[in-house]
N, C-alpha and C positions, 0 to 999 in steps of 0.2 A: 956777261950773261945776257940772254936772250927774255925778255919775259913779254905776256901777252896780260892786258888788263881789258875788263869790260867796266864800264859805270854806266851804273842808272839811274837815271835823275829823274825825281817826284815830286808835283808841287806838294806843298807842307796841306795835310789836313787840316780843313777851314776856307782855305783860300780857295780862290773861284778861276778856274783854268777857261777861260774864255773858248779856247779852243778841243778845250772839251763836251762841253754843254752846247756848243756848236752842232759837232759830231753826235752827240744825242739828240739834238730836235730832228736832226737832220732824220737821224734812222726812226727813229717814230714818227717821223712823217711818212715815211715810206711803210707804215704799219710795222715795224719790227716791236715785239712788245720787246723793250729792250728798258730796264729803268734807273740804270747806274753804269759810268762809262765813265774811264779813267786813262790819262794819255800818258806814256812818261816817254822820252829820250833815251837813245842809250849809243855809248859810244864804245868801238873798238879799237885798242891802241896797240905798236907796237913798241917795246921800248928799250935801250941797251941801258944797263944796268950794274953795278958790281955786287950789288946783296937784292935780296927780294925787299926787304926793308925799307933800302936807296927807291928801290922802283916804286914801292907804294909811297915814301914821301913825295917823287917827283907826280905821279897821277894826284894825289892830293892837294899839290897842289895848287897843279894844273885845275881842278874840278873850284878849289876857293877863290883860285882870282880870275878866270875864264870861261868854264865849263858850267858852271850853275850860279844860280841867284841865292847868295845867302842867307835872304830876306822871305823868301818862298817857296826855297826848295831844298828839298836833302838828297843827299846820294848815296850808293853804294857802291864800292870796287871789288873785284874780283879782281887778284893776277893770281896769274899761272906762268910757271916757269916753263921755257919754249924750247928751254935745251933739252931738258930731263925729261920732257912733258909729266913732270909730277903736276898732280891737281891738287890744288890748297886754295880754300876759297877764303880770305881774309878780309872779313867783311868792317868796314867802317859806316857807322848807320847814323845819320844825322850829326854830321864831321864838321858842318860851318861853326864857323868862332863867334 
């Protein structure tokens, strides 16, 4: 089977996203009254699969030893199955070990 995954990756609350306080000086410099800015990644995958199960372990695992920092970030996956186009959004929320 076919399946489609999104993840989205978040730095962990607390920690200091360089590149996002960046992006904020940057627009308040430019007068934007702008006073909280938040960056995340997100990846689109496709992937062949025999259960949706199989697929979210293999994006799972992809995201813990590749895909994000398990020291500062969490993530979320969504699949969807690409055969059926049935929607199931099975969310894994702060998944690092």
């Amino acid at each position: 089977m076919q399946f489609e995954a999104q993840i989205e990756i978040a730095t962990r609350d607390g920690i200091l996203n360089p590149e996002s306080k960046a992006v904020l000086q940057a627009l308040q410099s430019h007068n934007f009254a702008i006073s909280r800015l938040e960056m995340n990644k997100r990846f689109y995958l496709s992937l062949e699969s025999d259960s949706k199960e199989n697929a979210m372990k293999t994006v799972q695992r992809a995201c813990e030893e590749l895909l994000a920092n398990p020291i500062i970030e969490d993530y979320t996956i969504h699949i969807e199955s690409a055969a059926n186009n049935i929607s199931s959004q099975d969310r894994l929320n702060n998944c690092s070990k």
